[in-house]
N, C-alpha and C positions, 0 to 999 in steps of 0.2 A: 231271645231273638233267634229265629231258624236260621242254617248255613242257609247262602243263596245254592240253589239250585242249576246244574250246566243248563245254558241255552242253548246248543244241539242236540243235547239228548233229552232234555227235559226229565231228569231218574236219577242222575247221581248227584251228589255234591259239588260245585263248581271250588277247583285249588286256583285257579287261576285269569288273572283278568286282563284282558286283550284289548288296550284302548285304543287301537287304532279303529278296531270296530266296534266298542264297547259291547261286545262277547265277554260271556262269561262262562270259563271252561272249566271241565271235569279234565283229569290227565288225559283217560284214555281219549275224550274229543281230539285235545289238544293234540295228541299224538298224530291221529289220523288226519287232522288238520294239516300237519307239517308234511308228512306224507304224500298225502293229497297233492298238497304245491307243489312237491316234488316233481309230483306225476306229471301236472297241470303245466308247470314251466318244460319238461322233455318234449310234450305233446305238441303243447303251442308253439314251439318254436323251433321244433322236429332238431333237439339236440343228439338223440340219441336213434340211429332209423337199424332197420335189420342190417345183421350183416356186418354190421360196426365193430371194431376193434377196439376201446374204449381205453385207454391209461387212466386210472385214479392217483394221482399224486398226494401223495401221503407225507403230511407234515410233519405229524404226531400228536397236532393240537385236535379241538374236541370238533373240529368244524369237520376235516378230510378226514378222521374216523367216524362221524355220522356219516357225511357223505358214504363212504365204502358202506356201512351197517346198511343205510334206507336202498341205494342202488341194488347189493346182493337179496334183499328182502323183496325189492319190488321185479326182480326177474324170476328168481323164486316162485312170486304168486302169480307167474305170467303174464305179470303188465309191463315189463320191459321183455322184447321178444327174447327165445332163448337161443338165436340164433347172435346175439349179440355177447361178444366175447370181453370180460373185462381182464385189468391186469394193472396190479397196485406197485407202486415203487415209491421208496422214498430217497433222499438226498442230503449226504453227509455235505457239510458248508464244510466243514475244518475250520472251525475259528473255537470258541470253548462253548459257546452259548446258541450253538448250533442249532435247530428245531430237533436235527436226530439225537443229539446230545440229550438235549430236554426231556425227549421222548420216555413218560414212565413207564411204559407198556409195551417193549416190541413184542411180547410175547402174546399180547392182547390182538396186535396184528397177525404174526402167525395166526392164531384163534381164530379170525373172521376169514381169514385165506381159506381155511380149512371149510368151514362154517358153510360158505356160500362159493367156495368152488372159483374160488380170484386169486389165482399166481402173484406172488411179491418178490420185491427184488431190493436189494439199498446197491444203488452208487453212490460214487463219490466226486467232488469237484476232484481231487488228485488224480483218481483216475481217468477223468474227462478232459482236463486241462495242463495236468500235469505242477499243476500250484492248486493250493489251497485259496479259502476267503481271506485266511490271517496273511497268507504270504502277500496276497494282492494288496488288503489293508497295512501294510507292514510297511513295503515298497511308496503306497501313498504318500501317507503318513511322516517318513521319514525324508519325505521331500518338499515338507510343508502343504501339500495338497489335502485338504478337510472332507475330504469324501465319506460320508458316513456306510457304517457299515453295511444298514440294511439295504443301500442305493447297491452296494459292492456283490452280496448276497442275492439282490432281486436281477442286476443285469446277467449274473452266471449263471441262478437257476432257472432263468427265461430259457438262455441258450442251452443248457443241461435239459428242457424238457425237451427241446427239438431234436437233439442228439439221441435223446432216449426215446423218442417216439418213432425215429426213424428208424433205430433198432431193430426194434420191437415190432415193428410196421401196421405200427396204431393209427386209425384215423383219426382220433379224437382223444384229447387230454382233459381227462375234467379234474375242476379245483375244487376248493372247499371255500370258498368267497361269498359271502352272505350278503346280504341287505345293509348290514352297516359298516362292511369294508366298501361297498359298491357305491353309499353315499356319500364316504370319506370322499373317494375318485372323482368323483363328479365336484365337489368343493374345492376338493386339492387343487384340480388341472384348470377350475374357475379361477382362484384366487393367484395360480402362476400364470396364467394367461397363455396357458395351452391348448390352445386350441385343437392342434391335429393331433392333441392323445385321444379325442373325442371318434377320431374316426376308427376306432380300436373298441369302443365303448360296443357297449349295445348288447342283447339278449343272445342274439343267432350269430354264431361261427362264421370269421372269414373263412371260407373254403378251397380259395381258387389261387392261394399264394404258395407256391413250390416252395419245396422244403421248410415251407412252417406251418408245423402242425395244428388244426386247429382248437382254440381253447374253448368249453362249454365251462360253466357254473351254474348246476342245478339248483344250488342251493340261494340264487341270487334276493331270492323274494320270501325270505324267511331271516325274521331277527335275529341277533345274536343270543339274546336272552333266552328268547327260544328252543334256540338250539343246543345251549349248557341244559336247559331245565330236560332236554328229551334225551341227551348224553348223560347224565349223570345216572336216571330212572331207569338206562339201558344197561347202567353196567363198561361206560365208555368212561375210560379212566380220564381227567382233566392233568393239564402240564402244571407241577406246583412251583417251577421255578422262573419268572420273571425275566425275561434278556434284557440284561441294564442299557444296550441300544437303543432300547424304543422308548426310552420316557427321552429324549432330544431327537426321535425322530415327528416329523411336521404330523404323521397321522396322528399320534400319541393326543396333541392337544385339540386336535379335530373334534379325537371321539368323544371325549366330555362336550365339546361343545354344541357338539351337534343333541347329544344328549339333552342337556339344558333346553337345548330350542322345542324337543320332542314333550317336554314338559306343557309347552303351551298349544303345541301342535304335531298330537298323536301320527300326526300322516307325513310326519319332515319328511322322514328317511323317504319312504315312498314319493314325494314328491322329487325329489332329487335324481333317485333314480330315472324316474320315468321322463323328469328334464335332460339329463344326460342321454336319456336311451334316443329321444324326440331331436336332440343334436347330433347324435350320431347316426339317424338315417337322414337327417339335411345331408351331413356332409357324406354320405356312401353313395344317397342316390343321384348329387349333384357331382360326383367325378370326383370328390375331394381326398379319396383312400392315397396315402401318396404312395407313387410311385416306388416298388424296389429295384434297387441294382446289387452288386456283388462286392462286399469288402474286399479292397488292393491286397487284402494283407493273407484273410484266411478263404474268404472266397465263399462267406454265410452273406443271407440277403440282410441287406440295410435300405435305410433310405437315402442315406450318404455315401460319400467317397469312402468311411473307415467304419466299422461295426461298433456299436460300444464296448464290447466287450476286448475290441484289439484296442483298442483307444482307452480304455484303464490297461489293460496289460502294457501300453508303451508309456504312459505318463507313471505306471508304477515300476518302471526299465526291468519287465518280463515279459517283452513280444520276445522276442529272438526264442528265450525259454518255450515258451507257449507253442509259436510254430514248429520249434522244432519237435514237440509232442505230439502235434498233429502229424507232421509227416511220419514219425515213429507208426503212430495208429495206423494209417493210410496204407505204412509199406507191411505192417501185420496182416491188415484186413485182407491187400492184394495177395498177399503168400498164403492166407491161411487155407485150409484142406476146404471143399467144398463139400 
């Protein structure tokens, strides 16, 4: 019996099989394929336009080191203009099972810094907030509050991107968020009956909300599997160690589950998305984006009277701690030499 043959190229061998379209790919198709989307999601939905200042947030995992690879490659070939400026940082949690922790490769990031011309940088929660994830999980914790970690982790490196983007005086922060964290989302905020995360959802960047910077996802409309099979063939090194938070975090049993349903229907994930994306311009074009005003406490945009992020530092008794870090930073920033 002969190998099947790629059906784009019709010439090489096909290693791999693509049932959402039932394509049957050669690597290198495959590769240009993902590529391709790349390109195809910036284009369409004008993620990334001249001029732009771009942040690539850097986890460590195999998703935001494609990301950085396919981005410096495709400005490189002059399909992303080269008037657009990128700039990679990644972010210490301080807790043990950190992503930076994890990270087997900084030096693999140096590498592509160098590679394709992308400045890096690591902060840190300590130096951003002046406490750690553990301090904050610590304080929870110890006051009987069950706040899980990765909920403690995503609302401070939400806020830690806006900090750093304002720095940096980035327009744009892209993630490493694929197709099957983005089907997760759309299930998750169904099954909790949240509605207005939905107005957050969607392909194209809110852009008109002061001091929050806006977030792109290139990589939205490319599987995961995908994107190990094109990391690993690249030479992007994968994280071998596990964060014991996330088998009791709610995505954790998501993603098998979603998985299973993909068994019977190649197109879940993509449906999903593109149900989330289809509710989240209901509620952008019908006025439903809520409202921001100014946290009492530190003075970042919320949609509430307190930020989440001053609302776990006071139920973990580290606001007073916290703002006083802030005003530390503020009286630096004012004095510092210009």
């Amino acid at each position: 019996m002969e190998p099947p043959i790629c059906t784009r190229c019709g010439r090489r061998v096909a290693n791999y099989y693509r049932a959402s379209s039932g394509e049957k790919l050669c690597l290198h198709c495959l590769f240009n394929s993902i590529e391709d989307t790349v390109l195809w999601t910036i284009r369409k939905y004008g993620l990334i336009e001249p001029n732009d200042r771009v942040g690539i947030a850097i986890s460590g995992g195999k998703d935001s080191l494609t990301l950085m690879y396919i981005l410096g490659k495709l400005r490189r070939q002059g399909k992303i203009p080269s008037s657009v400026e990128f700039v990679a940082f990644s972010i210490n949690e301080g807790q043990p099972f950190s992503c930076y922790y994890r990270m087997n490769r900084v030096d693999f990031v140096r590498k592509l810094s160098e590679e394709f011309n992308i400045p890096y940088r690591v902060y840190s929660f300590k130096e951003l907030f002046g406490v750690t994830a553990m301090d904050v999980a610590h304080g929870l914790w110890s006051r009987g509050l069950n706040i899980h970690m990765c909920t403690i982790d995503g609302v401070l490196r939400r806020r830690a991107m806006n900090i750093i983007g304002r720095e940096l005086g980035l327009t744009k922060i892209a993630t490493g968020h694929n197709l099957d964290d983005e089907a997760q989302t759309v299930l998750l905020n169904v099954l909790s009956n949240n509605l207005n995360r939905f107005a957050w959802f969607g392909p194209k960047p809110i852009t008109e909300r002061e001091d929050l910077i806006p977030r792109i996802k290139p990589l939205r409309f490319v599987r995961e599997e995908e994107i190990a099979i094109y990391a690993y063939y690249h030479g992007i090194p994968l994280m071998e160690l596990e964060c014991p938070f996330v088998y009791s975090n709610p995505r954790y049993e998501l993603k098998f589950t979603i998985s299973r349903w993909e068994r019977e229907n190649p197109n879940i994930k993509h449906s999903l998305v593109s149900f989330g994306d289809s509710l989240a311009g209901l509620l952008t074009g019908g006025g439903s984006v809520p409202e921001l005003r100014r946290c009492k406490y530190c003075g970042e945009p919320t949609s509430g009277d307190v930020c989440r992020v001053c609302d776990l530092m006071g139920k973990a008794g580290l606001l007073e701690r916290y703002l006083g870090h802030l005003r530390t930073l503020n009286t630096t920033t004012t004095h510092s030499p210009s």
